[in-house]
ROVOLUM-588479 format. One record per residue (C-alpha): residue number from 1; x, y, z; residue in one letter. Coordinates in nm, 4 decimals, always signed. Layout:
N
> NUM, X, Y, Z, a
...
***
This chain:
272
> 1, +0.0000, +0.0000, +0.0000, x
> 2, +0.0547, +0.3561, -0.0458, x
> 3, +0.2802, +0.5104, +0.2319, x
> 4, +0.2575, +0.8803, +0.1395, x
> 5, +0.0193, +1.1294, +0.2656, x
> 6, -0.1864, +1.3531, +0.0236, x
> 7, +0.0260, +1.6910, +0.0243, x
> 8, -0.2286, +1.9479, +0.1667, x
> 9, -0.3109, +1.7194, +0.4881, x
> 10, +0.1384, +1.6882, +0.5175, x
> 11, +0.1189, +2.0341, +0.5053, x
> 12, -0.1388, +1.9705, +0.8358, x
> 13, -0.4339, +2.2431, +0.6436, x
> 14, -0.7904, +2.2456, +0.7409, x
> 15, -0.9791, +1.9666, +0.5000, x
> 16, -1.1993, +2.1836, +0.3318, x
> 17, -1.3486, +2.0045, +0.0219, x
> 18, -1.5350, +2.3836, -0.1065, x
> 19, -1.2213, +2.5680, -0.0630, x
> 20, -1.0289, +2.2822, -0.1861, x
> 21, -1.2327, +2.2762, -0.5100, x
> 22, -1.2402, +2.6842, -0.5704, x
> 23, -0.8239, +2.5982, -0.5592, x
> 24, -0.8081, +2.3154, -0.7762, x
> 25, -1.0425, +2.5596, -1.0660, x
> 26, -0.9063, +2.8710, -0.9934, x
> 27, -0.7554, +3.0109, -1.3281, x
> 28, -0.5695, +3.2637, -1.1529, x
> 29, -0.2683, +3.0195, -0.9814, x
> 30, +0.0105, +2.9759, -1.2557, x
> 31, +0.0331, +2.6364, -1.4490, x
> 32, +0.3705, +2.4547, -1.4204, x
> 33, +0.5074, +2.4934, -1.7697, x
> 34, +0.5252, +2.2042, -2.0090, x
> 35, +0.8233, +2.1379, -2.2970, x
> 36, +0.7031, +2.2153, -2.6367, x
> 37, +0.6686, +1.7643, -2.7072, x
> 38, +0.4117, +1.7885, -2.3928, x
> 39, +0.2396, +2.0917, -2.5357, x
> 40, +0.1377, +1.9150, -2.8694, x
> 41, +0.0648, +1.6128, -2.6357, x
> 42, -0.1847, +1.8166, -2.3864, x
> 43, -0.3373, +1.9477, -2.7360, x
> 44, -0.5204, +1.6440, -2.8202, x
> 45, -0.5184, +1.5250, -2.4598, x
> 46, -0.7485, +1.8092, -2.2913, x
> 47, -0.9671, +1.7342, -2.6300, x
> 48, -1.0152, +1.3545, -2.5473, x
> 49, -1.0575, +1.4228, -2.2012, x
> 50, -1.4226, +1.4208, -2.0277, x
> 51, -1.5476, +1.7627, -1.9756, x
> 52, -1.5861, +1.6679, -1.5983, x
> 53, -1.3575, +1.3567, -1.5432, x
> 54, -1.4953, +1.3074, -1.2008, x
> 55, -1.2709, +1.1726, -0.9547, x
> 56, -0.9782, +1.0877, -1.1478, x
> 57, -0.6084, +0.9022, -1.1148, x
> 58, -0.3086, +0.9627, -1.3072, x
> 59, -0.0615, +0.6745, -1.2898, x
> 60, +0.3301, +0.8130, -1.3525, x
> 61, +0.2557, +1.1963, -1.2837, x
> 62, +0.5891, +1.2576, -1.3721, x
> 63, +0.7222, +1.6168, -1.2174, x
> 64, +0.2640, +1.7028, -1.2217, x
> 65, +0.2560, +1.9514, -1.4880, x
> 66, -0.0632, +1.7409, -1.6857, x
> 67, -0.1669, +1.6645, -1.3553, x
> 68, -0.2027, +2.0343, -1.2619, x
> 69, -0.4254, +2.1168, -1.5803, x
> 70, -0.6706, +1.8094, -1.5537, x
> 71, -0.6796, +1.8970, -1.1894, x
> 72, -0.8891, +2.2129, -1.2981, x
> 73, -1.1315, +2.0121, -1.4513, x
> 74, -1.1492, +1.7135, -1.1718, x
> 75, -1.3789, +1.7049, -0.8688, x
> 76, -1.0810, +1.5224, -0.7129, x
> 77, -0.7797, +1.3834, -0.8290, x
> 78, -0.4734, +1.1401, -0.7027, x
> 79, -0.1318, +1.1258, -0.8835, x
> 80, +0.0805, +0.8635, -0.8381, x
> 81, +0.4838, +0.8789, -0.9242, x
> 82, +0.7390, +0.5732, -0.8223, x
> 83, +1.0748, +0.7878, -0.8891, x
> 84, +1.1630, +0.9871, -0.5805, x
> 85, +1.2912, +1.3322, -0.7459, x
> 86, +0.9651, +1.3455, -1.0095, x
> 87, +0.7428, +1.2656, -0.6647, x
> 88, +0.9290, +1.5884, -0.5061, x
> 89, +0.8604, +1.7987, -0.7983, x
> 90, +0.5398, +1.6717, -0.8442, x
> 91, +0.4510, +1.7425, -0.4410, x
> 92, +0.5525, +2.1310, -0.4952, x
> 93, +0.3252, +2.1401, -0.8406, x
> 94, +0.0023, +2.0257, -0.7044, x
> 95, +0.0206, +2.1305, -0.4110, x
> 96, -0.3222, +2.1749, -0.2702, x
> 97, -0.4860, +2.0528, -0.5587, x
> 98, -0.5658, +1.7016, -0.4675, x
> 99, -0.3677, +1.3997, -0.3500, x
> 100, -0.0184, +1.2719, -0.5023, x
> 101, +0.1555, +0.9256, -0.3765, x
> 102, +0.5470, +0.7858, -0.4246, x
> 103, +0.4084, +0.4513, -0.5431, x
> 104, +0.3149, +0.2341, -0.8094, x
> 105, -0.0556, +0.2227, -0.9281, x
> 106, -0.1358, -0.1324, -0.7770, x
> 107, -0.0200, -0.0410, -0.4417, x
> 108, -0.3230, +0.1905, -0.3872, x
> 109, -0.5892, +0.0722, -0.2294, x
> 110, -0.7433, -0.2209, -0.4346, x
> 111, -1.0842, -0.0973, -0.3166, x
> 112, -1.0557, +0.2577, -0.4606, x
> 113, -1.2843, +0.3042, -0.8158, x
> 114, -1.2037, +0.6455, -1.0377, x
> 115, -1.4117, +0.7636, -1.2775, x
> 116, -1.1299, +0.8779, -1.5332, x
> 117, -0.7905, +0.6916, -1.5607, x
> 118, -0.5054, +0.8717, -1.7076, x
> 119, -0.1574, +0.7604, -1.7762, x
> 120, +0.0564, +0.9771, -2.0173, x
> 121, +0.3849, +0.8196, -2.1579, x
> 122, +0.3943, +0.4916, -1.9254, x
> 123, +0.2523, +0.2164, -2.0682, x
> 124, +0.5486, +0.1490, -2.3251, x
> 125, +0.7831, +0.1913, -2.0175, x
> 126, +0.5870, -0.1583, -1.8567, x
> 127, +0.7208, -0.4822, -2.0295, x
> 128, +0.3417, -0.6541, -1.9630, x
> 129, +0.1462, -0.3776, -2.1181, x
> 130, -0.1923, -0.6150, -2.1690, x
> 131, -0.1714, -0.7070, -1.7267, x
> 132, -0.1092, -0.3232, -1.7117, x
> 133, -0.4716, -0.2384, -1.9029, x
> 134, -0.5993, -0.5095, -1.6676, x
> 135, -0.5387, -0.3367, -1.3937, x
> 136, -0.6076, -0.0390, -1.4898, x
> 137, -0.9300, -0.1348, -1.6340, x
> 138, -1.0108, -0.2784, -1.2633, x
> 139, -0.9484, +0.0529, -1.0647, x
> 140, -1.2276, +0.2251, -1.3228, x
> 141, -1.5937, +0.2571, -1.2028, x
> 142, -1.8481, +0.1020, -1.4569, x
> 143, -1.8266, +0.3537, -1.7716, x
> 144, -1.4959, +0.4990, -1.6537, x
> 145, -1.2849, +0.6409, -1.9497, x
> 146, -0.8970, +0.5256, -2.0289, x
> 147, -0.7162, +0.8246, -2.1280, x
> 148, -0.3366, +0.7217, -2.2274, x
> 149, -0.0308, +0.8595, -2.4875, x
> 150, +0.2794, +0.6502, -2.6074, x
> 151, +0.4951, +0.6956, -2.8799, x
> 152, +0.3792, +0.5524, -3.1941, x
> 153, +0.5315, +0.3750, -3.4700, x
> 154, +0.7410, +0.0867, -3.3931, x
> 155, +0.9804, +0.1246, -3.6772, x
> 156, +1.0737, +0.5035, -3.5470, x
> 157, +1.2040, +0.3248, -3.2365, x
> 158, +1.5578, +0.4553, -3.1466, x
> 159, +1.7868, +0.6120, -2.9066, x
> 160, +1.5777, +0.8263, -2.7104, x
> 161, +1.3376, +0.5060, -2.6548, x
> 162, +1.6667, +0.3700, -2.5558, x
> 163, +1.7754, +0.5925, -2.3286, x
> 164, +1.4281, +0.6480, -2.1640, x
> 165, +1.3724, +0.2738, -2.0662, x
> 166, +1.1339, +0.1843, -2.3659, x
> 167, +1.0091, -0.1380, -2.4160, x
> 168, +0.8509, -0.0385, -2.7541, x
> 169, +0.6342, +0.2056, -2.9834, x
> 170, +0.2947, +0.1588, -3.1019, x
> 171, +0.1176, +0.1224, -3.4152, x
> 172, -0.2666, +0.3013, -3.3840, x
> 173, -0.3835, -0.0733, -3.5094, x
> 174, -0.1906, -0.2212, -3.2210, x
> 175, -0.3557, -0.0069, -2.9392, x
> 176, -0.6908, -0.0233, -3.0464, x
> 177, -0.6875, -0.4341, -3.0349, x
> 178, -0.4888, -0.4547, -2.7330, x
> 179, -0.7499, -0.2195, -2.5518, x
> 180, -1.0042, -0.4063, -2.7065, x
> 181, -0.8216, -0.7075, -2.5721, x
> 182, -0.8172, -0.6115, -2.2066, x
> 183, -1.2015, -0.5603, -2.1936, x
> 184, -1.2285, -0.1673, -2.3127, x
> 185, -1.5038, -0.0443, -2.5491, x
> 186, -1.6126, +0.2928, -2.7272, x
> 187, -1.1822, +0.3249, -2.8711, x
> 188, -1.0357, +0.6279, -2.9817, x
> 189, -0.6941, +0.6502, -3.1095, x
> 190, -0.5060, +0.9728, -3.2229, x
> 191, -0.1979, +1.0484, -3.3702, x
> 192, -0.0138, +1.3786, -3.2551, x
> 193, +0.2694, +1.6029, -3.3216, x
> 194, +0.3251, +1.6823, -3.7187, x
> 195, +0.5290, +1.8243, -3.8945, x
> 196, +0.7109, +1.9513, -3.5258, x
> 197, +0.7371, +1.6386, -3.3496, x
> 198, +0.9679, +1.4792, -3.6400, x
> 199, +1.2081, +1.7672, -3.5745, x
> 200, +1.1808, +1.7480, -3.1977, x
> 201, +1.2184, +1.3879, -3.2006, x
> 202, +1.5045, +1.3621, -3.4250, x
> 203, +1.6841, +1.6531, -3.2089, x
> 204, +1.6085, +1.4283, -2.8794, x
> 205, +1.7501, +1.1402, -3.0413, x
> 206, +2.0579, +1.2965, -3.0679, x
> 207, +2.1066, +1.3893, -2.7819, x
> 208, +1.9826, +1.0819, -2.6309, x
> 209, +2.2797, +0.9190, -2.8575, x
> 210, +2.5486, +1.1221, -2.7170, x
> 211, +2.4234, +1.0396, -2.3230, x
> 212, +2.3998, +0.6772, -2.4138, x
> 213, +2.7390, +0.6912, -2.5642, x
> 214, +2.8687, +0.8600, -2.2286, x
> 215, +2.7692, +0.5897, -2.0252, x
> 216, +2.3787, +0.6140, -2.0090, x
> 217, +2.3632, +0.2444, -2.1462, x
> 218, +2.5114, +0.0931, -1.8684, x
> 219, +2.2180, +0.1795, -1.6799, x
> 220, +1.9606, -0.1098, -1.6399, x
> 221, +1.6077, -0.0466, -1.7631, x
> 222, +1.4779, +0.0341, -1.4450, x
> 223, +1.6834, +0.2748, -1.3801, x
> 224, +1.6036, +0.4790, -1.7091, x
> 225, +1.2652, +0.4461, -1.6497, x
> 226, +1.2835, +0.6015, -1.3053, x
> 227, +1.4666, +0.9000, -1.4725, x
> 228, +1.2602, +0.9167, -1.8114, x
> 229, +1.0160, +1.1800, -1.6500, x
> 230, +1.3033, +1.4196, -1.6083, x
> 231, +1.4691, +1.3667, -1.9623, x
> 232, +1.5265, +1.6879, -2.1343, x
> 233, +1.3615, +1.8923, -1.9280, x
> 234, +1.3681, +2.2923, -1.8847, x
> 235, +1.5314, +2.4339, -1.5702, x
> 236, +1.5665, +2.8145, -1.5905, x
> 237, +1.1996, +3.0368, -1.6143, x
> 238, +1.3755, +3.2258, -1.9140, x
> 239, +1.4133, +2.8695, -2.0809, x
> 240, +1.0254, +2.8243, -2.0039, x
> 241, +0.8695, +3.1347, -2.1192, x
> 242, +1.0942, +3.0437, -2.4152, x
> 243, +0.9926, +2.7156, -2.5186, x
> 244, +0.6148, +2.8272, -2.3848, x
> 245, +0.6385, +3.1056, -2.6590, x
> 246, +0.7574, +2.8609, -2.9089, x
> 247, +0.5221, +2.6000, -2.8867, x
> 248, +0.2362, +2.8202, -2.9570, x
> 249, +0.3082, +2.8427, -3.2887, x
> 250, +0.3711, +2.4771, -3.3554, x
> 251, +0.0529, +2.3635, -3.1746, x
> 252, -0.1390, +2.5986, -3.4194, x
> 253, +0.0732, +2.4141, -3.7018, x
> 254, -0.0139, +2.0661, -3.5573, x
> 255, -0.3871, +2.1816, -3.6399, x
> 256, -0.3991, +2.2051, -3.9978, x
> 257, -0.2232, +1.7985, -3.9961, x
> 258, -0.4581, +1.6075, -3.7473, x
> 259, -0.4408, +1.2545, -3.6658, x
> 260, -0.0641, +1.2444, -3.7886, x
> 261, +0.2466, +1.2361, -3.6691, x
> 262, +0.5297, +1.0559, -3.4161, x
> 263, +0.2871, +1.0964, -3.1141, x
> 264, -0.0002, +0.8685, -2.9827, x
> 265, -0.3370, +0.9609, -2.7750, x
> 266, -0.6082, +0.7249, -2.7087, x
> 267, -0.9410, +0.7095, -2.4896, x
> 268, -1.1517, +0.4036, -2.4291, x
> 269, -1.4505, +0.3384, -2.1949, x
> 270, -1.5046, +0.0215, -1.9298, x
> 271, -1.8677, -0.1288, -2.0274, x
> 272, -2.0904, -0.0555, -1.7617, x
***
């Protein structure tokens, strides 16, 4: 189980669920900023999203900057992050905006039932994908909607897959059966991210070459996986606003080419 305290009641504040709520929708508290890859990602994401998710997980919150945005939307949510830095991070960015746990998904309590299940650039990081939609299928409430992203295209798999701990990529053919497999119905499935995402990609990959050729390799896959959330990600606010301002223009860009591209969104629903 779960060891970790939600971060407003570590913080020992007042449980107020009407003040909490008025928190987690206020426009006015700044958004932790995304890199320009997660900002074609969110595009498509906060489309295929429910209007109002309900009470909603997100399994591999990474540092919480998705978390922080579908927060706005939830009536409650709970993130969950394994890697200890990413959980840190991700403490400080939702802070006060629901409840966020240094665990693995199945650890939680077997009993709890969301109504919205997301889980953003994880599933190709889990070797047994299908047990992983299993489970995940199991923790939804009758009618509860899957909302995922991987990388797609198993022949564009290369060093930054390496380097992040990648088992593999995913054809859009490919993730509709295997949802369809592990018991989910009503399938959507998206591509993302042209024409940028070929040029970010290919400018990841070589950078991901030159880390793996420093020694990255040597790491087992575990251990890239625990440190894929913090990959080649901005650290100054000038590098922020910067790569906010520049990913304006590319979303707009990404547009006018829907449904292609190097990136993969899907939603599916548990029958109930």
């Amino acid at each position: 189980m779960c060891t970790e305290l939600p971060q407003r009641l570590e913080a020992g504040a007042a449980v107020d669920p009407q003040f909490d709520r008025a928190h987690e929708t206020s426009p006015s508290r700044p958004l932790p900023p995304l890199t320009a890859n997660a900002s074609l990602r969110w595009d498509v994401v906060q489309r295929l999203l429910p209007a109002d998710p309900g009470r909603v997980l997100e399994i591999g919150c990474g540092r919480g900057t998705v978390a922080a945005r579908i927060a706005r939307r939830a009536s409650h949510l709970v993130a969950v992050e394994p890697d200890k830095t990413s959980f840190a991070l991700a403490k400080a960015n939702l802070a006060g905006l629901g409840e966020v746990h240094n665990c693995m998904s199945f650890e939680l309590d077997p009993d709890e039932r969301f109504d919205t299940i997301c889980a953003f650039e994880v599933l190709e990081h889990i070797a047994d994908d299908q047990a992983a939609l299993t489970e995940w299928r199991a923790k939804l409430k009758p009618g509860g909607q899957l909302v995922l992203s991987v990388p797609a295209w198993q022949e564009r798999f290369a060093e930054l897959d390496e380097l992040a701990g990648h088992f593999r990529r995913y054809d859009p053919a490919q993730m509709e059966a295997l949802l369809h497999e592990a018991g989910f119905t009503d399938i959507t499935v998206e591509l993302y991210g042209f024409p940028a995402g070929h040029v970010l990609e290919a400018i990841r990959n070589a950078l991901a070459k030159r880390s793996l050729a420093a020694g990255a390799h040597m790491l087992d896959i575990v251990e890239r996986t625990a440190g894929s959330g913090r990959l080649l990600q901005p650290g100054k606010d000038w590098m922020n606003d910067l790569i906010a301002l520049a990913a304006r223009p590319l979303v707009w860009l990404q547009r006018l080419f829907p449904n292609r591209g190097v990136g993969l969104v899907a939603r599916a629903r548990k029958p109930g």
